[in-house]
C-alpha atoms as an extended CHARMM CRD file, in Angstrom:
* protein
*
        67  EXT
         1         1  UNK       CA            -24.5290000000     -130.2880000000      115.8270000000  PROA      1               0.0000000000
         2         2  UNK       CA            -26.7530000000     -127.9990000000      113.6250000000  PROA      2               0.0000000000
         3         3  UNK       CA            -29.1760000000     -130.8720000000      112.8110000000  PROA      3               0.0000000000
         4         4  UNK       CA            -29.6260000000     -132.0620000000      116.2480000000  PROA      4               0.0000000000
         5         5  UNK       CA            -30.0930000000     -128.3890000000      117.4980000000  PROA      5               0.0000000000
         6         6  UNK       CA            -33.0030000000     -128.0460000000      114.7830000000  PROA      6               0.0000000000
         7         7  UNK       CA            -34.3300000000     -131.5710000000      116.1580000000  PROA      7               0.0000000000
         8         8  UNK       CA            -34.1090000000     -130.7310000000      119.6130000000  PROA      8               0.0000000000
         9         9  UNK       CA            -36.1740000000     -127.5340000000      118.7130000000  PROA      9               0.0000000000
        10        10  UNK       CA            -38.7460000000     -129.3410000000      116.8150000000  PROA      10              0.0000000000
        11        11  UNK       CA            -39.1600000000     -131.7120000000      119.2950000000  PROA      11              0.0000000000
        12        12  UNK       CA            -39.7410000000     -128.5670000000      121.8160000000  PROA      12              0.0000000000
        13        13  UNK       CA            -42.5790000000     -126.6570000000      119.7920000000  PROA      13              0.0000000000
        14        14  UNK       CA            -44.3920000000     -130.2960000000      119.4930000000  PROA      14              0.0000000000
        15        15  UNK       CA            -44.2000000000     -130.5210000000      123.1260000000  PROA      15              0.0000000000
        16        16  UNK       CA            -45.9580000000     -126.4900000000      123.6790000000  PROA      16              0.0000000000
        17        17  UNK       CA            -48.1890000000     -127.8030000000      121.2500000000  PROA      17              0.0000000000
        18        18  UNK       CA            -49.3190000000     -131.0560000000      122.8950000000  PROA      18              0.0000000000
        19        19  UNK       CA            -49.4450000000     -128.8130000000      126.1090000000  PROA      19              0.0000000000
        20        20  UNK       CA            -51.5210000000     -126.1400000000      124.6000000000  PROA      20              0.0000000000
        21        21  UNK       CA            -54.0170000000     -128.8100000000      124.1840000000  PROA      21              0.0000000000
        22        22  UNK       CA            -53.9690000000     -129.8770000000      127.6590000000  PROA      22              0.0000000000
        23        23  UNK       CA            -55.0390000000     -125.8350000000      128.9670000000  PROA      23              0.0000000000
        24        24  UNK       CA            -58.5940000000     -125.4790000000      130.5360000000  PROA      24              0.0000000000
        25        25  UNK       CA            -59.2960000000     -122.0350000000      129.5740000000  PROA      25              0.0000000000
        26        26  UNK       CA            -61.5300000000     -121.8160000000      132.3820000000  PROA      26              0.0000000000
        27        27  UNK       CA            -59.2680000000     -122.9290000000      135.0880000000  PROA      27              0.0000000000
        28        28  UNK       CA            -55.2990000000     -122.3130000000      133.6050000000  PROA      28              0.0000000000
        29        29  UNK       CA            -53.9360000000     -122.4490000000      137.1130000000  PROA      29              0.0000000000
        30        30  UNK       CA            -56.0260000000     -126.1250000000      138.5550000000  PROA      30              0.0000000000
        31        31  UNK       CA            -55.4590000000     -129.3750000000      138.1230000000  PROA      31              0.0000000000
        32        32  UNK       CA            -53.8180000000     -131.0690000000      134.9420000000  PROA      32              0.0000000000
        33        33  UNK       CA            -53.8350000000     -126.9870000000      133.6120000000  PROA      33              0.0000000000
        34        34  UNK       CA            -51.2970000000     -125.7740000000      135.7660000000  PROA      34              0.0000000000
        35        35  UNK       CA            -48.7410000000     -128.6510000000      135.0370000000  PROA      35              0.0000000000
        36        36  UNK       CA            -49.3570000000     -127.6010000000      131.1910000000  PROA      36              0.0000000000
        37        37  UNK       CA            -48.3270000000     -124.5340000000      131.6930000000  PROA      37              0.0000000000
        38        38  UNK       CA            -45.2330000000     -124.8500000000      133.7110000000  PROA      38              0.0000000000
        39        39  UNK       CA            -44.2830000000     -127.3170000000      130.6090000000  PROA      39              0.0000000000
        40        40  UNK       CA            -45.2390000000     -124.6000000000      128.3660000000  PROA      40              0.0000000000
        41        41  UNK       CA            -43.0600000000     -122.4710000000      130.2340000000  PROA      41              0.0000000000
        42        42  UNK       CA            -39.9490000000     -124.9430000000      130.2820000000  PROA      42              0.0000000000
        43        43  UNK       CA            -40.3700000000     -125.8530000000      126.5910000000  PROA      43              0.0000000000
        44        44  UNK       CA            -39.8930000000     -122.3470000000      125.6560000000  PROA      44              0.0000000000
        45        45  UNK       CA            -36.9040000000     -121.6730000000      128.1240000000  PROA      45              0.0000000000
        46        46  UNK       CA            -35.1270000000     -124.3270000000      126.5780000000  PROA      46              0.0000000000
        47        47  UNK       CA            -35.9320000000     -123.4520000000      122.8020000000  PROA      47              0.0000000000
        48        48  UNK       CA            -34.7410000000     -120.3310000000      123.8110000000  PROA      48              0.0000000000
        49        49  UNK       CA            -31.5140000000     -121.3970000000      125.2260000000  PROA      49              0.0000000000
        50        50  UNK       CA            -30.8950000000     -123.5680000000      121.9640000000  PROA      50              0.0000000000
        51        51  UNK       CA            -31.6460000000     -120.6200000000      119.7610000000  PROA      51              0.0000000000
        52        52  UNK       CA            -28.6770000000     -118.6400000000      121.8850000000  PROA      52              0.0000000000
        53        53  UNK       CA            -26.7700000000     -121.8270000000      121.3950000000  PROA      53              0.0000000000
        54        54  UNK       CA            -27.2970000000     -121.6690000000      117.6700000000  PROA      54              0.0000000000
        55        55  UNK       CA            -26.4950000000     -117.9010000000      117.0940000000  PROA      55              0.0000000000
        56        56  UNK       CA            -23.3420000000     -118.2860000000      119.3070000000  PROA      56              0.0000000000
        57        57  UNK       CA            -22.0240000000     -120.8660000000      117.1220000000  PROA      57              0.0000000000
        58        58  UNK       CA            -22.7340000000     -119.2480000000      113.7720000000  PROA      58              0.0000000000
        59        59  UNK       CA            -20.5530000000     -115.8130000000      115.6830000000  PROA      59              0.0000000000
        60        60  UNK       CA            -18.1570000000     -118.3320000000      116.3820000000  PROA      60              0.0000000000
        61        61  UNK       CA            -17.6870000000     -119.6800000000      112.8900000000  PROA      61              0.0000000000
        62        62  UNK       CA            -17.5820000000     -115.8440000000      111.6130000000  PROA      62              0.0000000000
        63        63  UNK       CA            -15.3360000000     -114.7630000000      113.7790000000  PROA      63              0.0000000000
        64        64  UNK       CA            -13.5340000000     -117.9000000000      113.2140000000  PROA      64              0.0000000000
        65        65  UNK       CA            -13.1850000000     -117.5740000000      109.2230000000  PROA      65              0.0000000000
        66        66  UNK       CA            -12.2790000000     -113.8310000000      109.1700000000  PROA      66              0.0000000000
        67        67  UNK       CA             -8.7290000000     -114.9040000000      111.4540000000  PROA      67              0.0000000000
């Protein structure tokens, strides 16, 4: 489960970078810019929501070893 958390999350930060890439400093809100950064935006909700996954499970193992 660990790995595929890790791979999930690499997977993620390739995708902000890719859509970094795709950002029109001049216009971040038009065209092909605004769909970048609503991916931007969901890529780093969901790396965030497997980094809570991750923790969770390591409190679960603690807790789990000290019973």
């Amino acid at each position: 489960m660990k790995k595929l958390i890790y791979t999930l999350m690499a997977i993620i930060v390739g995708i902000i970078v890719v859509n970094v890439f795709k950002l029109d400093s001049g216009d971040v809100f038009e065209g092909d810019s605004s769909i970048a950064v609503v991916s931007i935006l969901a890529a780093a909700c969901a790396f965030v929501l497997l980094w809570i996954l991750l923790v969770s499970k390591e409190i679960a193992a603690k807790i789990k070893n000290k019973n």
